[in-house]
SETOR-801806 format. One record per residue (C-alpha): z, x, y. Coordinates in steps of 0.25 Angstrom, whole numbers, plus 5000, padded with zeros to 4 digits. Layout:
ZXY
...
***
This chain:
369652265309
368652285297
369052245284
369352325272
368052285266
367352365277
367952485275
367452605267
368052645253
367852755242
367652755227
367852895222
366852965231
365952845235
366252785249
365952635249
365652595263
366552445260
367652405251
366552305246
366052305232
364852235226
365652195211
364652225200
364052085194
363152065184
361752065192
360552055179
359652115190
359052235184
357652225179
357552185165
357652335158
358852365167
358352425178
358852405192
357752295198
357252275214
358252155211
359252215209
359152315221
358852215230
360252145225
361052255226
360552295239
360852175245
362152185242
362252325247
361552295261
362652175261
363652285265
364452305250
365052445249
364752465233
364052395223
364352395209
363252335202
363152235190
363452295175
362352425172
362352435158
362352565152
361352545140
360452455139
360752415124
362052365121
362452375135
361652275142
362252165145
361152065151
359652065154
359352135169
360452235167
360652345177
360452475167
360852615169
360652645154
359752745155
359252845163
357752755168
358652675175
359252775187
358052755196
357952605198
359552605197
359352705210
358552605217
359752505217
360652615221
359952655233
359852515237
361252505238
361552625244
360452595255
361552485260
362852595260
363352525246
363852615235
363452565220
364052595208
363352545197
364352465185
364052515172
364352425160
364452385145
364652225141
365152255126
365352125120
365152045132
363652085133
362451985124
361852045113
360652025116
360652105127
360952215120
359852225111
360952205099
361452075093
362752125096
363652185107
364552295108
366152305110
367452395107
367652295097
366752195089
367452075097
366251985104
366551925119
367251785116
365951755129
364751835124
365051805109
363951935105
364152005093
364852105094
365052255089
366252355091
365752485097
365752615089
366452745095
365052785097
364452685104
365852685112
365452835116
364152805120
364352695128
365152785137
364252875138
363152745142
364252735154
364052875158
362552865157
362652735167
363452795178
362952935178
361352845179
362152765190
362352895198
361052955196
360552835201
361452865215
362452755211
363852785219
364852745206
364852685195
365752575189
366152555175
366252415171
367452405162
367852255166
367352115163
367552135147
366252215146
366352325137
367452445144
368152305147
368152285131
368652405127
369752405138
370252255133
371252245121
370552095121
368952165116
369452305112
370152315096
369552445095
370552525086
369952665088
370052755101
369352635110
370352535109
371952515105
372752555115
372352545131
371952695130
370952665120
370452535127
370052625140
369552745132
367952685133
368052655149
368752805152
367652855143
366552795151
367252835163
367152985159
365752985155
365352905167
366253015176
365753125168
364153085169
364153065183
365053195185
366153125195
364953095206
365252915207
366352855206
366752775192
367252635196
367652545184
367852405183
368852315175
369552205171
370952215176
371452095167
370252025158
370951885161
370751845146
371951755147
370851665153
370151665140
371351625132
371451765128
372751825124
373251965127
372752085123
371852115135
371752185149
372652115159
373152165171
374152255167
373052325156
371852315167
372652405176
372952495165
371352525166
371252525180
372352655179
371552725168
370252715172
370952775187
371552865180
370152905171
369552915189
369052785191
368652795205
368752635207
369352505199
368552375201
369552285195
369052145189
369352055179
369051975167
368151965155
367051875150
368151805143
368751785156
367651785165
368151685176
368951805180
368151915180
367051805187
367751705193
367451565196
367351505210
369051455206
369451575208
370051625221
369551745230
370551885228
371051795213
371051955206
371952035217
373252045209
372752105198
371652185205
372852235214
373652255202
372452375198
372452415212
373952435213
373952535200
372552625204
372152705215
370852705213
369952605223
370152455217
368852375217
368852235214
368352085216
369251965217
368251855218
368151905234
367051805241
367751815256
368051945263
369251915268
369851915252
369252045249
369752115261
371152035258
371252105245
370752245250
371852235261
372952195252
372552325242
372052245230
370752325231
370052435236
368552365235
368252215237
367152175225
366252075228
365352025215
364851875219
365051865234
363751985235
362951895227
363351775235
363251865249
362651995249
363152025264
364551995259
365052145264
364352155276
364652015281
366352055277
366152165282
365752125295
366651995297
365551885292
366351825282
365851685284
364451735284
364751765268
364051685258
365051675247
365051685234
365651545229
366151585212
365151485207
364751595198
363251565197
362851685198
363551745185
362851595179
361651635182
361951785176
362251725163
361051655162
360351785163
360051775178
360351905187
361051905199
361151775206
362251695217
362251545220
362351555234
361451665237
359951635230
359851785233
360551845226
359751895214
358551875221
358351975233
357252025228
356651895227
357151835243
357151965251
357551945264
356351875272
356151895287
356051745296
354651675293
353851675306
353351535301
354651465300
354551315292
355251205297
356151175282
357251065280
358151075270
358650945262
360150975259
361151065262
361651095247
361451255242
360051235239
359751185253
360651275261
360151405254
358751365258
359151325272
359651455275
358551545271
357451455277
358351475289
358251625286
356851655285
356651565298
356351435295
356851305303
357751235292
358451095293
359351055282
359750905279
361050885272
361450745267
362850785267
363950815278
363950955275
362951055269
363051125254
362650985245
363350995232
364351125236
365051015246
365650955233
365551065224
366551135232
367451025230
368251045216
369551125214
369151275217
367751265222
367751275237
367251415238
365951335235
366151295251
365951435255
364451415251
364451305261
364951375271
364051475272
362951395272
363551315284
363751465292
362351485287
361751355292
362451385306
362051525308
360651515304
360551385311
360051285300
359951145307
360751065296
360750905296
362150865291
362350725284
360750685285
360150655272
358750685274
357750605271
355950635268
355850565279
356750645289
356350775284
354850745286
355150705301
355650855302
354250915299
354551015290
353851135282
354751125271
355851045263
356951095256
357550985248
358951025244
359550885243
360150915230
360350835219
361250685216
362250655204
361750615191
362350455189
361950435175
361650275170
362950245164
363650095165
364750105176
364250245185
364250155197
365750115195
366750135205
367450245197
366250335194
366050425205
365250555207
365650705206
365350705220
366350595224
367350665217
367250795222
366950745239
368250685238
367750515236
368550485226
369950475225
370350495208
371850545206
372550535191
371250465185
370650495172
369250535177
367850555169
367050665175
365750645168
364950785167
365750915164
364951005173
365651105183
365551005194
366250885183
367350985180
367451035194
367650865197
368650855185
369650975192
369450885205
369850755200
370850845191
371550885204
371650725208
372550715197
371450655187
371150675171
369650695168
368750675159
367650755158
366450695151
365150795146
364050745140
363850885133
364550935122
365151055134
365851045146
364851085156
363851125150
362851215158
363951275166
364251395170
365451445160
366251515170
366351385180
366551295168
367751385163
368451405178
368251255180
368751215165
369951285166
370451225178
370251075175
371651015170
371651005153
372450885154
371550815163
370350855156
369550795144
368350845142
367250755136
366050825130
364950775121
365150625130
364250555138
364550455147
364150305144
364950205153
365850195162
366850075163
368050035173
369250145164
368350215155
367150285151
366350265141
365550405134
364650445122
365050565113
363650625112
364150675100
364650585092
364050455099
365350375099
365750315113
367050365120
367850315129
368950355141
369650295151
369350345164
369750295178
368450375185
367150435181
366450545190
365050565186
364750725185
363450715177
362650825187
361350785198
360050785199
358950815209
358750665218
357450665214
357050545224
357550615235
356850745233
355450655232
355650585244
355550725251
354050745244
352950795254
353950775266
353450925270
352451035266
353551095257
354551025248
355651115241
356651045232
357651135230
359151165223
359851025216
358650945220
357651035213
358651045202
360151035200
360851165198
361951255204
362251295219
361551455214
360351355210
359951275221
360251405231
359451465223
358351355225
358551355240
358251485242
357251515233
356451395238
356751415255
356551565253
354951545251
354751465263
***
């Protein structure tokens, strides 16, 4: 029996041939004046030939002043950008997808100077407690016209042969703004009572209807409850009960489809969750939408396995199962649900580098597929009739990516692995409280290594010597990278161990007071394990922050689970010695000398490439490519990268 995912559905007058929709993300893959670029179609298409039913891009802004929210902006603010824009729809449509492009305004969450302003615009002069711009309180007039932007933006969407558009109203951008009590304090006919707050959205939704004279389909998208309790945020803003009041007046206005979402900058965990999150965490209050409207419900629910998505569609909490991050991470998600191939599924693992790198002003990126981003760069390459004999020294992410696409494009691959089991720093990383969707990536590459018939050498550290014996054309070293141990008095004593004993289970710490020194993601993630042991930490950062240099959102999710009582956080100090009950530190800032009482320490101070090791491999072959951690220590979306890049020129 098929599943519902297969089967056809219908917005307004456009069939789609799946219940699968591609959710709009941020993409920055337009060229730099706003036009649609080759990168751009090839991204898209990829997801279209991959067997999605409907693609809603990422935010098109609707002028190119105060509307643009970030450099490489797809644009639809004038008229010159209809026939590149027509390029990416045929694209799409070469596949059997449907696109609706998703036209959008950031108000008070966009940066200034994108804008070409020193300010941004809002219903009210209120900045973003996140982006902190300047920022100004729209006038009737620029209200008015801004609706007529909207129009202008769909009906160029339709001339370029784009099946819908959708309105982005969700996410705190600006029809979000004017919707909330919490960023509207209007006190003229745009904001009050809950009439006034949804008088700008119907406005843009007549204009839009009226411009492409009833031919598309409208889809809008909201916040169903902006979660700003998160954020310590006290009512007044939309929850539940106010986001479904929207979802009945914008039906009632002929919306032809709701894709209901969540969340705010201020509470962005929500609207872009975090890998602690569960699959299918929004069904009650997406189901709590659906319940009140007729209209077709689309929705993502953090879906990264078929089986969750076609739950939720069978149980009636939606109409349309959105995928956002799983397309990055597998382009072929649709066809391969479609078709039974689960376990063929790259998944997508929540460790959110691909909005990182967007933040950083990257475009479109995913850390378990290096492709992403970069069709146009690795187009699909037939099999070399000159295939090199390669080993590959580790089976972390930097040396599995490159394994399997030298396999790929035909050459004979050998891959050495230290270990018991392939996927180097993953095997631990997956270890902490909530981070066991990090497995999946280790799983795929196992079914990978099977089905493409990599010979993989398990538990053999592979030395210059053996692999010279091998003959080989080239060599991959992908063996990582070792723990920093700094030169303090007492590292070597019994009760110091390493992040890595801690986290494969070699140490035994219950109801201890424990000193984690290093307050990166991977020492926090260490503290909410010895946590669970029952233990107090103490965390101990040499900088004045926690974390510094990682990503906010991870930092936040991990933060807000680690015990307060059990807790102490200790910036601004720098360990100097370690003694039988107590350890001894530096505060940086003031340059006194502090001590605790301690009954461990676990040393969490980062790695670095083993510099030796990679050496001894010098000249062992005509070509040697260091590549990932041993190159240089970064994140799992790095050294994929680095694998890739480097195996996809051979």
């Amino acid at each position: 029996m098929s599943r519902l995912l297969a089967q056809k559905g219908k917005i307004g007058n456009v069939e789609i041939k799946n219940r699968m929709v591609m959710a709009a993300m941020g993409d920055l893959i337009a060229n730099p004046d706003g036009t649609v670029s080759d990168a751009a179609i090839a991204y898209y298409g990829a997801r279209s030939k991959g067997g999605i039913g409907l693609i809603i891009t990422g935010i098109v802004r609707i002028n190119d002043t105060d509307g643009a929210a970030g450099p490489n902006q797809l644009s639809l603010a004038d008229d010159k950008y209809i026939p590149r824009f027509k390029l990416l729809v045929d694209e799409v449509h070469k596949y059997g997808a449907k696109i609706f492009p998703q036209i959008q305004h950031s108000g008070r969450q966009g940066i200034a100077m994108f804008t070409g302003n020193d300010y941004v615009l809002a219903p009210s002069a209120i900045p973003s407690a996140i982006t902190k711009q300047p920022t100004r309180a729209l006038t009737i007039e620029q209200i008015h016209q801004l609706v007529g932007q909207f129009g202008d933006a769909a009906r160029r969407a339709m001339e370029a042969g784009a099946d819908g558009v959708e309105i982005h109203a969700a996410h705190g951008y600006l029809i979000n703004q004017f919707l909330s009590p919490f960023s509207n304090k209007r006190t003229d006919e745009y904001g009050g009572s809950f009439e006034n707050r949804m008088r700008f959205l119907l406005e843009i939704m007549r204009d839009v209807r009226a411009k492409t004279q009833n031919k598309i389909p409208i889809t809008v998208r909201i916040s169903a409850d902006e979660f700003l309790s998160d954020a310590g945020i006290p009512m007044p803003y939309i929850d539940i009960s106010e986001g479904i009041k929207i979802a009945k007046a914008i039906e009632a206005e002929g919306v032809e489809a709701i894709n209901v979402s969540c969340g705010t900058y201020e509470s962005m965990n929500k609207a872009i969750e975090p890998i602690s999150y569960p699959q299918g965490w929004r069904k009650d209050f997406i189901k709590a939408v659906k319940d009140e409207v007729s209209v077709p419900v689309i929705a993502v629910a953090k879906l990264r396995e078929p089986q969750v998505a076609e739950e939720l569609l069978q149980q009636g909490v939606m109409d349309f199962a959105a995928f956002g991050r799983p397309l990055l991470a597998d382009p072929d998600f649709p066809i391969k649900a479609i078709e039974g191939r689960d376990d063929d599924i790259c998944k997508c693992i929540s460790c959110l580098f691909c909005f990182e790198e967007l933040n950083k002003g990257s475009h479109v990126v995913c850390a378990v597929n290096p492709r992403t981003g970069f069709e146009t760069k690795y187009p699909p390459r037939e099999k070399t009739p000159e295939p090199k004999t390669v080993v590959v020294v580790g089976a972390g992410p930097a040396g599995l990516a490159a394994a399997v696409i030298l396999k790929k494009h035909g050459h004979n691959v050998m891959v050495f692995e230290a270990e018991n089991g392939i996927g180097g720093q993953v095997r631990i990383g997956k270890n902490p409280p909530k981070k066991d969707q990090l497995n999946w990536m280790i799983e795929y590459y196992e079914k990978k290594i099977k089905d493409l018939g990599i010979e993989l050498r398990l538990g053999q550290k592979a030395d210059a010597e053996t692999v010279k014996s091998l003959n080989p054309d080239v060599v991959f070293i992908a063996c990582g990278a070792k723990p920093i141990v700094p030169d303090i008095p007492g590292i070597n004593s019994n009760h110091v161990y390493s992040v890595e004993q801690v986290l494969k289970g070699e140490t035994d710490l219950k109801e201890k007071t424990v000193a984690v020194i290093g307050s990166g993601l991977t020492g926090l993630e260490t503290a909410e394990l010895l946590q669970q042991g029952g233990n107090k930490t103490i965390i101990v950062e040499m900088q004045d922050t926690i974390a510094p240099g990682s990503y906010i959102q991870n930092l936040i999710d991990i933060q807000s689970r680690l015990a307060k009582d059990n807790t102490e956080y200790m910036t601004s100090h720098q360990l100097i010695e370690i003694l039988d009950n107590e350890i001894k530190m530096k505060n940086t800032k003031t340059g006194e000398t502090v001590t605790r009482h301690v009954d461990a320490v676990v040393m969490s101070v980062g790695y670095e490439p083993d510099k030796s090791l990679i050496e001894s491999f010098n000249g062992i072959a005509p070509k040697v490519l260091t590549i990932g951690d041993a190159k240089e220590v970064k994140n799992i979306g790095m050294a994929t990268r680095s694998g890739y890049a480097a195996a996809y020129d051979i």
